[in-house]
PAVEX-122410 format. One record per residue: x, y, z of N, C-alpha, C in turn; residue in three letters. Coordinates in steps of 0.001 Angstrom, whole numbers, always signed. Atoms other than C-alpha are relative to their C-alpha. Layout:
<fizas>
    neast   nnorth      nup   caeast  canorth     caup    ceast   cnorth      cup  type
        X        Y        Z        X        Y        Z        X        Y        Z   ALA
...
</fizas>
This chain:
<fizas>
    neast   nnorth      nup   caeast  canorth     caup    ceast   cnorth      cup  type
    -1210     -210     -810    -2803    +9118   +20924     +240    +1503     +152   UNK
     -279    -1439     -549    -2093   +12454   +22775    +1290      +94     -493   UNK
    -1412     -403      +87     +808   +14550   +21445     +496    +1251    +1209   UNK
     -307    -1423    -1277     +481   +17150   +24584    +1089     -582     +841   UNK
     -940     +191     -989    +3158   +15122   +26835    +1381     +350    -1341   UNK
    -1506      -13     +748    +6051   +15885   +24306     +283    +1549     -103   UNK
     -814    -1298     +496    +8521   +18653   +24547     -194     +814     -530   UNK
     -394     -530    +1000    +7902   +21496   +22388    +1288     +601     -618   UNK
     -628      -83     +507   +11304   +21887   +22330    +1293     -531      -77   UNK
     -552    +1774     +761   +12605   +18275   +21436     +338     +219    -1143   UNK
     -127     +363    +1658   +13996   +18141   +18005       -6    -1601     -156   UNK
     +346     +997     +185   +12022   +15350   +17198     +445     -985     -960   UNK
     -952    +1295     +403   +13997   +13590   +14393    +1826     -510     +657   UNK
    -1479     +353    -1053   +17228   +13781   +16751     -288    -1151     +890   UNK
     +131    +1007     -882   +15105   +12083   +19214     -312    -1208     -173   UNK
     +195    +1054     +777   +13814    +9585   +16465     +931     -849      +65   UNK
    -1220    +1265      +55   +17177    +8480   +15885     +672     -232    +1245   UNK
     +125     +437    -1352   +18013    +8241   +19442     -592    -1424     +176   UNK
     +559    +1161     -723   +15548    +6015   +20411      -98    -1376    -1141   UNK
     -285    +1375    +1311   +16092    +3749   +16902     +886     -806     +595   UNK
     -902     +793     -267   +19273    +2766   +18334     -118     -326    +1656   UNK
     +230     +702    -1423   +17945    +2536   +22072     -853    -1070     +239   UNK
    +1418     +975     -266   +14893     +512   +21166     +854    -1532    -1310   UNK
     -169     +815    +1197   +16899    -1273   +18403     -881     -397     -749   UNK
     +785     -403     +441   +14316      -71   +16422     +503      +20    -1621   UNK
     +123     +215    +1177   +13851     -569   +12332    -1286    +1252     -473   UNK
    +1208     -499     +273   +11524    +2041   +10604     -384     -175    -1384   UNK
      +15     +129    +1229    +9562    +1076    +7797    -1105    +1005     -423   UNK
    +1130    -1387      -25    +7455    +3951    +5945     -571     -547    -1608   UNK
     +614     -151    +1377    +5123    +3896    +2898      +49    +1327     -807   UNK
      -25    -1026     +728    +5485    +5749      +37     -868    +1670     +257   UNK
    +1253    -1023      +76    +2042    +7551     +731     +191     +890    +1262   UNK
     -172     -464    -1007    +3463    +8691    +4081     +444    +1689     -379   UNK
     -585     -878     -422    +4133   +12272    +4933    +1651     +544     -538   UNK
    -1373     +225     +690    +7263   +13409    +3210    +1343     -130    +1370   UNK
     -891     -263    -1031    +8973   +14067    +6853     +529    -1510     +575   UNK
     -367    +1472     -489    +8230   +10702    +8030    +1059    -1088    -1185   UNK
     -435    +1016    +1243    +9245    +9068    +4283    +1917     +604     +500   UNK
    -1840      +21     -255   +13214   +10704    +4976     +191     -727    +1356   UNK
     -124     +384     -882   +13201    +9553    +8397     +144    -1496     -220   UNK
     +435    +1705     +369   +12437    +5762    +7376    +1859     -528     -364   UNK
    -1303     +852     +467   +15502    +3016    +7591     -319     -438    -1363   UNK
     +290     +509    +1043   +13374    +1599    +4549    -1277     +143     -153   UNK
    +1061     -969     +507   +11073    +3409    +2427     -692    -1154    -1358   UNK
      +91    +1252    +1244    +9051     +989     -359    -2105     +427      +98   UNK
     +979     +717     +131    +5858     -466    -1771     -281    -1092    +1109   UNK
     +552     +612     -756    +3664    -2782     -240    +1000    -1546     -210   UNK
     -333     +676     +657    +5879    -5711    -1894    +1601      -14     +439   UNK
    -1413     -540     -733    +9651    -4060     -813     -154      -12    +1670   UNK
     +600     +185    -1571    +7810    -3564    +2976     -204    -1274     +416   UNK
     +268    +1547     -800    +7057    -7267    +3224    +1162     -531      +48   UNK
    -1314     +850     +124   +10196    -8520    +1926    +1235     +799     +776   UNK
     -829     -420     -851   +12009    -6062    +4304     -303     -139    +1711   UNK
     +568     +364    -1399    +9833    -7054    +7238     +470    -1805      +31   UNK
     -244    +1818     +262   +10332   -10982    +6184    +1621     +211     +398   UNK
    -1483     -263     -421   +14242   -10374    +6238     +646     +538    +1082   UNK
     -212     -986    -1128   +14405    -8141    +9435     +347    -1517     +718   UNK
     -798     +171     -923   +16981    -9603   +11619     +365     +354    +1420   UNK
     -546     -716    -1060   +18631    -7261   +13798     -670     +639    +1179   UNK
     +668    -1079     -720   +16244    -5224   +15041    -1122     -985     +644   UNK
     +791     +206     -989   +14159    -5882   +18077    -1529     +779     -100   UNK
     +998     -752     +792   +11222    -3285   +16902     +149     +135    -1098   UNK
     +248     -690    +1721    +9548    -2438   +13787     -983     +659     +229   UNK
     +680     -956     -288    +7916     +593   +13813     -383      +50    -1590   UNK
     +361     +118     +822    +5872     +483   +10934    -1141    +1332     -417   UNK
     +327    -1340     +523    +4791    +4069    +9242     -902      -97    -1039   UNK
    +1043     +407     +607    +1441    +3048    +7527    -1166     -150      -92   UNK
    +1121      -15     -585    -1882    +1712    +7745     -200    -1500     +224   UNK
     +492     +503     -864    -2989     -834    +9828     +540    -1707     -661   UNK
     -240    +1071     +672    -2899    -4406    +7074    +1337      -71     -365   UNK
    -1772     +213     +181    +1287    -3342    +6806     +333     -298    +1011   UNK
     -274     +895    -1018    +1607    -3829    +9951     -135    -1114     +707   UNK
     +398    +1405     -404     -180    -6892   +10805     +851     -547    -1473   UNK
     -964     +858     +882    +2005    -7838    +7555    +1362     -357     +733   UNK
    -1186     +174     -789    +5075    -7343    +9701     +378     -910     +589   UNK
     +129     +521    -1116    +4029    -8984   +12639     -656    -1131     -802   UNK
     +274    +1683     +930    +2806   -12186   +10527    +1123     -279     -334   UNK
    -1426     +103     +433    +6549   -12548    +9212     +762     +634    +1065   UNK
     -123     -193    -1117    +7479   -11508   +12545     -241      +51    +1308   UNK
    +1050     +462     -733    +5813   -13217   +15244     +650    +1098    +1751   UNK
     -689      +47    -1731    +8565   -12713   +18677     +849    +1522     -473   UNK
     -258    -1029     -298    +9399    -8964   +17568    -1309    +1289     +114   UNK
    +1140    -1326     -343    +7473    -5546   +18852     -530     +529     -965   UNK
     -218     -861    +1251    +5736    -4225   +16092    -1156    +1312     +440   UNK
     +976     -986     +169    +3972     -758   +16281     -224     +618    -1125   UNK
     +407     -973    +1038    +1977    +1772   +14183     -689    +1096     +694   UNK
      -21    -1036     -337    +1943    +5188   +15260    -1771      +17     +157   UNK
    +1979     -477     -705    -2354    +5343   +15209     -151     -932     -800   UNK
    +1212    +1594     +162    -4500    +2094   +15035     -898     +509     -506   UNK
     +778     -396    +1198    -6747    +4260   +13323     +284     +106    -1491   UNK
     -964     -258     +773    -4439    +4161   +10461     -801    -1249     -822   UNK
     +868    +1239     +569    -6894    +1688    +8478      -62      -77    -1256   UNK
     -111      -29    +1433    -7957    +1219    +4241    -1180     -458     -186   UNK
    +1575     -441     +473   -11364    +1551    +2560      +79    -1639     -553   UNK
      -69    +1955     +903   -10139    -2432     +906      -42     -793    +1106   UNK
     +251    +1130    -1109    -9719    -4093    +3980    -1326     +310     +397   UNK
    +1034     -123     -512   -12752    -2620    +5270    -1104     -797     -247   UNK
     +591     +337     +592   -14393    -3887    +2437     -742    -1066     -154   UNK
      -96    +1538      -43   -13365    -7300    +2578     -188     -764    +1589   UNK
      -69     +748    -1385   -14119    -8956    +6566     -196    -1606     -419   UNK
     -162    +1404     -152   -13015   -12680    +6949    -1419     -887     -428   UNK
    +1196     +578     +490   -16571   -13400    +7373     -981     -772    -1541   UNK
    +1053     +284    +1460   -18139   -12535    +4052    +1183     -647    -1004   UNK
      -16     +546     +565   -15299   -13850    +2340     +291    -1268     +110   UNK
     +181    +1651     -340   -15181   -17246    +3940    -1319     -642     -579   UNK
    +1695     +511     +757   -19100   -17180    +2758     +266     -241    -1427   UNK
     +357      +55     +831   -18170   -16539     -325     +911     -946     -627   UNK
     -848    +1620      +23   -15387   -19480     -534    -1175     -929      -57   UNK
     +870    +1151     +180   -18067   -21904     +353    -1103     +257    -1147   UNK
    +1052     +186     +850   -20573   -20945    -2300     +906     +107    -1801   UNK
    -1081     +225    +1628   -17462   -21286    -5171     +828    -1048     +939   UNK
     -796     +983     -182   -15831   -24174    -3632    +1610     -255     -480   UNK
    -1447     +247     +943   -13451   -25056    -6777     +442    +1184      -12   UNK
     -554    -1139      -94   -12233   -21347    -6167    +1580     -102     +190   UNK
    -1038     -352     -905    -8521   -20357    -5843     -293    +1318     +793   UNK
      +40    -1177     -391    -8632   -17466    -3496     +864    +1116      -37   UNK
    -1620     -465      +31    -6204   -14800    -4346     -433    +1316     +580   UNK
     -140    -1135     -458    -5974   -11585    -1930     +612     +543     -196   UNK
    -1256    -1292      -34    -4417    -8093    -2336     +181     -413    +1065   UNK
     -253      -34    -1284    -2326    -7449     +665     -565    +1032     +555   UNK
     +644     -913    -1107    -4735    -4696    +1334    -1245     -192     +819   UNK
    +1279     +598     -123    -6804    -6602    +3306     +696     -899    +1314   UNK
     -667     +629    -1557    -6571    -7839    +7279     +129    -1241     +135   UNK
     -455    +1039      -75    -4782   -10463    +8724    -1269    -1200     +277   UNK
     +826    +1075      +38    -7849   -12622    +9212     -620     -280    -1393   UNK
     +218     +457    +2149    -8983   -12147    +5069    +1379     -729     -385   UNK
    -1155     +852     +194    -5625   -13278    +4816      -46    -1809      +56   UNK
     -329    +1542     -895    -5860   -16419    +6696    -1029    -1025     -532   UNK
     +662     +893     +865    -8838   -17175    +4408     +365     -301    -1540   UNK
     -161     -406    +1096    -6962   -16861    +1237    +1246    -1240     -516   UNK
     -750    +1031     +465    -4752   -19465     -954    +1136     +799      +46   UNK
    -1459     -265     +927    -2145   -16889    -2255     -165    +1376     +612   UNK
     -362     -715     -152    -1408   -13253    -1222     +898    +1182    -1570   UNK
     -907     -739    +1277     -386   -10673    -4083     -171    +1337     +488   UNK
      -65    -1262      -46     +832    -7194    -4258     -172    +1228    -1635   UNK
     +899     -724    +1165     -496    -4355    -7112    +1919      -77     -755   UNK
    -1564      -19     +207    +3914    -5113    -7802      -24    -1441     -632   UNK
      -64     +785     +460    +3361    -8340    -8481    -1079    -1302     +176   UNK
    +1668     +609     -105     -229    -9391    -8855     +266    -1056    -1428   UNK
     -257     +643     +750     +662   -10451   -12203     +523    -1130     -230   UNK
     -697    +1856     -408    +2893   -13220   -11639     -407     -399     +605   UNK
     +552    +1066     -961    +1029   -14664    -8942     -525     -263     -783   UNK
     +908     +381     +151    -1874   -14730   -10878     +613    -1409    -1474   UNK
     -624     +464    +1204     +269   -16163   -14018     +687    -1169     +865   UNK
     -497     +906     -746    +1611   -18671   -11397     -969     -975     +194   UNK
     +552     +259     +153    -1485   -20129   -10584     -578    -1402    -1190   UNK
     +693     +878     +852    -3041   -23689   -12170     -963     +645     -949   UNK
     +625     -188     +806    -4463   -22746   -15493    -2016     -313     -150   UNK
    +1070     +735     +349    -7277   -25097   -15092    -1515     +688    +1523   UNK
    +1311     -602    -1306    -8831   -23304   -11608     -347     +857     -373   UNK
     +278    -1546     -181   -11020   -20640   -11300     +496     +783    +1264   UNK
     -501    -1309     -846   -10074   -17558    -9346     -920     +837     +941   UNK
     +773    -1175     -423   -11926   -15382    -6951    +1011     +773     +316   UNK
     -982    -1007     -140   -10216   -12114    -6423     -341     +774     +930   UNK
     +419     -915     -457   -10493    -9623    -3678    +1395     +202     +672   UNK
    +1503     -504     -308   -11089    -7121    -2322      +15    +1290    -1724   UNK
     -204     -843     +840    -9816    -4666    -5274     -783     -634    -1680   UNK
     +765     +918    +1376   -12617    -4988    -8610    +1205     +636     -756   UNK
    -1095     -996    +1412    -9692    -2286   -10788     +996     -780     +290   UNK
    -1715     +577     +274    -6488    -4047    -9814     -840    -1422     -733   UNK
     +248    +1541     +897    -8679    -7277   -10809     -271      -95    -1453   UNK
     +350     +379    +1822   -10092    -6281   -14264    +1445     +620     -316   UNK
    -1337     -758     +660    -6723    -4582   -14970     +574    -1569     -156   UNK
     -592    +1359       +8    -5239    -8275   -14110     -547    -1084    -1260   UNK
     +953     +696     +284    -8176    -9981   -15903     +697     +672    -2258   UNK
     -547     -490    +1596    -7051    -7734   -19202    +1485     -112     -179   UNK
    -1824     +231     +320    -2971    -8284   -18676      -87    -1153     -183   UNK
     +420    +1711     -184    -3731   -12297   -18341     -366     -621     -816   UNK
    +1391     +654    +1259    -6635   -12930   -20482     -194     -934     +844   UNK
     +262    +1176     -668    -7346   -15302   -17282    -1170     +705     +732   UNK
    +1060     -550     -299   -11121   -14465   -16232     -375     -138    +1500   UNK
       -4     -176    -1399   -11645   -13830   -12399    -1900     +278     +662   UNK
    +1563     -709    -1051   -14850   -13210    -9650     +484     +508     +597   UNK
     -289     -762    -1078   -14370   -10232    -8446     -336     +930    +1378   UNK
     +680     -583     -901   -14715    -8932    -5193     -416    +1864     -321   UNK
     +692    -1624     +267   -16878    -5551    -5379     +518    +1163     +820   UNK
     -360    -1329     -917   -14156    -3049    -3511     +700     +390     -638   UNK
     -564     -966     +681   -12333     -206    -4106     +642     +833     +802   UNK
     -940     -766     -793    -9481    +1993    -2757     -920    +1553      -84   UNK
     +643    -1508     -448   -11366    +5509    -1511     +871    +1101     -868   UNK
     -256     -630     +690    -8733    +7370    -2990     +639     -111    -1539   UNK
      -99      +23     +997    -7964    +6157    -6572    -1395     -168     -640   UNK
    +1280     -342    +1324   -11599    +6191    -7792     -543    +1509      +64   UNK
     +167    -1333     -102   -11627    +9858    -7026     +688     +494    -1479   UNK
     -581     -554    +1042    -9267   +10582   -10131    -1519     +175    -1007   UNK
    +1078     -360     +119   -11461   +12148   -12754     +285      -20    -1689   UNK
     -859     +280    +1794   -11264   +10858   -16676     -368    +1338     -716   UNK
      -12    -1195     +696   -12694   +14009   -18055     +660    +1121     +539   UNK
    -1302    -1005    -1178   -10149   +16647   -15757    +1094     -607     -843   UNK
    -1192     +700     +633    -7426   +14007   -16929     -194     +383     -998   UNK
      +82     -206    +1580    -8346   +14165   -20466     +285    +1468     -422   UNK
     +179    -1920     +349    -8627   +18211   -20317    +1772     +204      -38   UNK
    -1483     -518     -554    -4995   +18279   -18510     +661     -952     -856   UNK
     -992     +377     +611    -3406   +15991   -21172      +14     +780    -1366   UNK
     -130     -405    +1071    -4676   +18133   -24046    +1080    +1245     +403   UNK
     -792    -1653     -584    -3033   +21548   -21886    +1505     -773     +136   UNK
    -1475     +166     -462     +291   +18962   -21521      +90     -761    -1397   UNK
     -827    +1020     +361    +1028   +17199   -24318     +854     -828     -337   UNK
    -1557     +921     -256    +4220   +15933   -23516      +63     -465     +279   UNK
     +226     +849    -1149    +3038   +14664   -20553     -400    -1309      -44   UNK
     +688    +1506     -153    +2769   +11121   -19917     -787     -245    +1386   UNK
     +847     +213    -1474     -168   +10122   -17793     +412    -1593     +450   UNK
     +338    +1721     -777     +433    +7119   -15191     -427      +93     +984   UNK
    +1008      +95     -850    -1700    +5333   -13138      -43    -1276     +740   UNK
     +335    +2173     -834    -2197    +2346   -10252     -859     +191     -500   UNK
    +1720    +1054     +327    -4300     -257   -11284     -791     -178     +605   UNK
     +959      -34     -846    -6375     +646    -8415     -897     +906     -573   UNK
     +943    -1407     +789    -7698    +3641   -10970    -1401     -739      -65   UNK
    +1043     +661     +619   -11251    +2934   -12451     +452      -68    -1702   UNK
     -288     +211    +1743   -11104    +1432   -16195     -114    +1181    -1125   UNK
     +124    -1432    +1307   -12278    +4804   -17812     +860     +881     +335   UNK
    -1170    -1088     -538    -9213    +6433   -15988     +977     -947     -384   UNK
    -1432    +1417      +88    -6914    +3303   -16813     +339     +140    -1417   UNK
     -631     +279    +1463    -7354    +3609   -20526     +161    +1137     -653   UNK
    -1023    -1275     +433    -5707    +7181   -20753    +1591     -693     +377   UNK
    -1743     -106     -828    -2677    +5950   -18971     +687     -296    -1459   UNK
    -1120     +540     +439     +662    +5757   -20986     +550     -982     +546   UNK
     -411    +1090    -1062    +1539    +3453   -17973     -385     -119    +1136   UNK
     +905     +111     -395     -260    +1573   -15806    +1286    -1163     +748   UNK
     -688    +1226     -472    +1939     -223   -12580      -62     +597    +1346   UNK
     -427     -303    -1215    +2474      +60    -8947     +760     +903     +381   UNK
     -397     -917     -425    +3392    +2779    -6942    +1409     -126     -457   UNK
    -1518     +202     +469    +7451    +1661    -7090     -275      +44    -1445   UNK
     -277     -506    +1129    +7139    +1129   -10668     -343    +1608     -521   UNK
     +473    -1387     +303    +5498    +4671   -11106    +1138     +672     +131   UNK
    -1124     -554     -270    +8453    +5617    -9806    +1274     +253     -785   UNK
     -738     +616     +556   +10624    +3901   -11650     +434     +413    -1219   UNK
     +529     -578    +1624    +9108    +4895   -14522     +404    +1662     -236   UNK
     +106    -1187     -301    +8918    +8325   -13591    +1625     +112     -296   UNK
    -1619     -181     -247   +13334    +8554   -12968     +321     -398    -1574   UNK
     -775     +630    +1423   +13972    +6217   -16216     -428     +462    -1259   UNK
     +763     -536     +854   +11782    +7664   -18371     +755    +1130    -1099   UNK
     -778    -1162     +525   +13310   +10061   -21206    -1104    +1278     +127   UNK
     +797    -1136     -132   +10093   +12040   -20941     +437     +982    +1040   UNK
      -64    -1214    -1054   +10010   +15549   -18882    -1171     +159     +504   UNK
    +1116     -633     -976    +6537   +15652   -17705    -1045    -1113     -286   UNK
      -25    +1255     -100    +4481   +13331   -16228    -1698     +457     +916   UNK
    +1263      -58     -808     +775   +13530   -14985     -154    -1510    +1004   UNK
     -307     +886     -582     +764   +11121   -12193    -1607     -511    +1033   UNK
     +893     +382     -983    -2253    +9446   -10600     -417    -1174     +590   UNK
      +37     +853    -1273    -1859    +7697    -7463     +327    +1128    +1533   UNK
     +151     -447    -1678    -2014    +8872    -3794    +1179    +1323     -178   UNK
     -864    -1089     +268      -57   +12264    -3781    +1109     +226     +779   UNK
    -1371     +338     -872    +2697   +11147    -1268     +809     -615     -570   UNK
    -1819     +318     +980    +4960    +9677    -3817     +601     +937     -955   UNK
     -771    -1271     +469    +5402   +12837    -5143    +1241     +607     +749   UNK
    -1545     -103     -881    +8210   +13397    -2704     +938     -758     -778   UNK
    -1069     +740     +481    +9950   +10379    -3729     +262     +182    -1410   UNK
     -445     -635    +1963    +9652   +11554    -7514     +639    +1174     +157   UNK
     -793     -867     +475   +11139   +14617    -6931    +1000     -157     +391   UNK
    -1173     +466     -285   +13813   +13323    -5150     +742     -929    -1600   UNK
     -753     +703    +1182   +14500   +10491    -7825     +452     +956    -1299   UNK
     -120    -1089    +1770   +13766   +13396   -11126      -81    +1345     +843   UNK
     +104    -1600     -172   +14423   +16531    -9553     -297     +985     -984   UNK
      -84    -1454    +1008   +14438   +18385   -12904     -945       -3     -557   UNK
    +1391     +206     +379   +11013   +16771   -13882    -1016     +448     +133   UNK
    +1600    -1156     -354    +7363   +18764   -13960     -580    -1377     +106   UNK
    +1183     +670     -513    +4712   +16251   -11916     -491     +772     +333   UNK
    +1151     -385     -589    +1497   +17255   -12205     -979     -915     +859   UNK
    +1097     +255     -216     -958   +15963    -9952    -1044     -649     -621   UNK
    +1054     +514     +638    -3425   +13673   -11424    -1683    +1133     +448   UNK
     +932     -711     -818    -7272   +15768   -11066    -1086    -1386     +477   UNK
    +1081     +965     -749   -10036   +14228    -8844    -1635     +695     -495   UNK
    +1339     -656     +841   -13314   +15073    -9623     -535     +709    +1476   UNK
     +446    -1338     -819   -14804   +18420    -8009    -1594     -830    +1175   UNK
     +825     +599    -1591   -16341   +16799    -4153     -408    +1200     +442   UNK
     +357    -1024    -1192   -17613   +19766    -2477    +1177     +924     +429   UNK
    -1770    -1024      +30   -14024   +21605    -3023     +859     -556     +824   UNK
    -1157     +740    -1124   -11977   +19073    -1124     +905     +301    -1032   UNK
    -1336     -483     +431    -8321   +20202    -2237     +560    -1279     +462   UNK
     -638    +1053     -447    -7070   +16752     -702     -110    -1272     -152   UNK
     +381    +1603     +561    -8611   +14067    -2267     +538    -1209     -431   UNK
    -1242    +1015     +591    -5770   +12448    -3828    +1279     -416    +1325   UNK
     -419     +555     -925    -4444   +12024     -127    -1176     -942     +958   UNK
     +881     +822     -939    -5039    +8688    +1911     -227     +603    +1599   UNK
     +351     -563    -1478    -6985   +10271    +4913     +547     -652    +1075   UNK
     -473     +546    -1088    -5730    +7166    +6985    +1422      -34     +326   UNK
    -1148      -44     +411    -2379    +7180    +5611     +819    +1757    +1075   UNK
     -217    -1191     -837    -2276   +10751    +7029      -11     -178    +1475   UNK
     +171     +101    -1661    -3025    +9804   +10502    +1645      -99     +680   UNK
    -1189     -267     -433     +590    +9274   +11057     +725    +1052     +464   UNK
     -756    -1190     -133    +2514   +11978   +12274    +1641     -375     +285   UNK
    -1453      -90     -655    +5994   +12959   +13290     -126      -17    +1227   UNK
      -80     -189    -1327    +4773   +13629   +16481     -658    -1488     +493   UNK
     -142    +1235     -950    +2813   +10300   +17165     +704    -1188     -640   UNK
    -1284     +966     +391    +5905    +8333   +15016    +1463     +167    +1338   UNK
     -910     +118    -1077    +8112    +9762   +18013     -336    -1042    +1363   UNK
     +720     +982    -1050    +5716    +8547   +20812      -72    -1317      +30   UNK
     +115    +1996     +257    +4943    +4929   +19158    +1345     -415     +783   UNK
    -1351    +1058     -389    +9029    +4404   +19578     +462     +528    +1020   UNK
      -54     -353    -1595    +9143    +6322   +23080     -868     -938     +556   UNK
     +769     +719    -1160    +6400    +4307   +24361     -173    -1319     -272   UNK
     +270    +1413     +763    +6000    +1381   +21991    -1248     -543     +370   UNK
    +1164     +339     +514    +2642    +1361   +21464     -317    +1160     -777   UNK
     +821    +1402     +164     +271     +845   +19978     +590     -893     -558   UNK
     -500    +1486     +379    +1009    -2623   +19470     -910     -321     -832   UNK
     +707    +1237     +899     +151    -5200   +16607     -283    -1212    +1065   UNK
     +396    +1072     -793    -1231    -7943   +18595     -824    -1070    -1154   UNK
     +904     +622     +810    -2632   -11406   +16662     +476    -1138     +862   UNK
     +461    +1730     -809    -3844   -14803   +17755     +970     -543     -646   UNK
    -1093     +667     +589     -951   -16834   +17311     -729    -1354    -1305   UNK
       -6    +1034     +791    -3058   -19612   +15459     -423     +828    -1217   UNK
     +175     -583    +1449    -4372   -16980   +12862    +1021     +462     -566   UNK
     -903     -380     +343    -1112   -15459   +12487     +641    -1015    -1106   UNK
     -279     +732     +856      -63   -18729   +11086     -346     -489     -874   UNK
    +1062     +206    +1029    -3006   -19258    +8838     +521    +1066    -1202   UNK
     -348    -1288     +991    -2367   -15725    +7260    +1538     -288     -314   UNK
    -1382     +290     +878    +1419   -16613    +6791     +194     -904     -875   UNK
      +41    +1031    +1310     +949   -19322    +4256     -132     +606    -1288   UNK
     +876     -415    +1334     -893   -17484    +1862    +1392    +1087     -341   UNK
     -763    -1243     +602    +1847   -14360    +2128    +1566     -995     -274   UNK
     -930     +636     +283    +4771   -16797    +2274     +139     -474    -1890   UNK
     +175     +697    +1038    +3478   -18742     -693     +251    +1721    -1170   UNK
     -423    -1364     +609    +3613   -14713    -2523     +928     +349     -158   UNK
    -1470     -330     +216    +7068   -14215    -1605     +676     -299     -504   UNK
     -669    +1240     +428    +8275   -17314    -2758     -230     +209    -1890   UNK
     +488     +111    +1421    +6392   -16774    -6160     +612    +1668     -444   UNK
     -254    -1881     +367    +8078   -12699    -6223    +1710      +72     +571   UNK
     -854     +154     -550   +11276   -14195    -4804    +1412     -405    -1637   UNK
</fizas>
């Protein structure tokens, strides 16, 4: 999407909220977003707070959804007859990628007695092959929900699964993917930077890898990181997950030292611990989406309803 037709001298969150209330427009943003876009947002969350504020959406005629690509087709699955955009359709995730409908419909039929349980980072057609729907917020209880007596396949995430597989003690097949930017963290960097802090408590999504998981002091979803982070009596806090909820931590603990979790030395990328797709968003094409309202979520109405079972049945079990 071209940002050359816009004003340079628009004050673009004036015109944001403008067109919120002309388009009767809702904005929902992910943590990992941009800190400009994250204040701008009617409702700022996890993957888990984003569904259950897209499921509840009422009022609003748009949902402009500030993310990557599997939040918004979350929207628009729990929102069939409203507009939903996302600022760039390139806005995609290294887990969905991972996972296509295809291979895991193949791999349903060659485990039959399988339950299927999907992250929600993973497109609306993996969806639509899947029993149950969980979020890295409340993977746990689904999975603890679940008939004792079935087996499990898990995808597309193998770290949120053995992390699950060790909170549970309930043994899983897991799919072989992985979030691009949490297996970048780097256990020997970490280990160095907790001897130079030790005050610091390290936490970590369960999207980490296991030899980065078993430094953590605490090990939970972005929101809880958060959570943790504000309630916490500690003062300093090595933090590794995506480096866009560092906004919302200093907002919540202003008086708190977050360091940066380290990544391991790529060819001197300084940015590693940001989601490249996650970035694709801007301020400038978050104005355009709700000036022009596109790009659009578009889905086949009969898959739409396939994939809402599985996330329904999630809500209900996180409800």
């Amino acid at each position: 999407m071209s940002t050359t037709t816009i004003d340079p001298a628009l004050d673009l969150f004036a015109e944001i909220e403008r067109l919120k209330h002309e388009r009767r427009a809702v904005v929902l943003a992910h943590y990992y977003q941009d800190s400009e876009i994250q204040d701008l947002a009617d409702h700022l969350g996890d993957s888990l707070d984003l569904s259950r504020k897209a499921q509840a959406e009422q009022d609003a005629e748009v949902i402009l959804f500030c993310g990557v690509h599997f939040m918004a087709e979350t929207a628009k699955i729990l929102n069939p007859r409203k507009t939903v955009v996302l600022p760039d359709l390139a806005a995609g995730c290294s887990l969905a990628d991972s996972c296509p409908a295809e291979a895991l419909r193949a791999w349903k039929r060659s485990h039959p007695e399988h339950l299927v349980v999907s992250y929600i980072n993973c497109t609306a057609a993996t969806k639509a092959e899947s029993d149950v729907i969980c979020t890295s917020s409340n993977a746990e209880k689904v999975i603890r929900s679940l008939p004792a007596d079935r087996p499990i396949l898990f995808a597309p995430d193998q770290n949120l699964g053995r992390w699950l597989m060790k909170k549970t003690g309930r043994p899983m097949d897991l799919w072989p993917g992985t979030c691009l930017v949490h297996v970048t963290f780097s256990e020997r960097r970490i280990v160095d930077l907790k001897v130079r802090h030790p005050q610091a408590r390290f936490i970590a999504h369960p999207e980490c890898d296991p030899a980065v998981l078993r430094h953590a002091d605490f090990v939970g979803s972005t929101k809880r990181l958060l959570e943790f982070v504000r309630d916490s009596e500690h003062q300093e806090f090595i933090v590794g997950t995506e480096s866009g909820i560092l906004h919302s931590m200093h907002k919540a603990a202003p008086n708190k030292l977050l360091i940066e979790a380290p990544i391991e030395e790529r060819g001197g990328c300084t940015s590693c611990s940001q989601c490249p797709f996650m970035k694709l968003n801007t301020l400038e094409k978050t104005y355009l989406a709700l000036r022009d309202l596109t790009p659009r979520i578009e889905l086949d109405e009969a898959l739409r309803l396939r994939a809402e079972i599985p996330l329904l049945r999630m809500l209900a079990v996180s409800a």
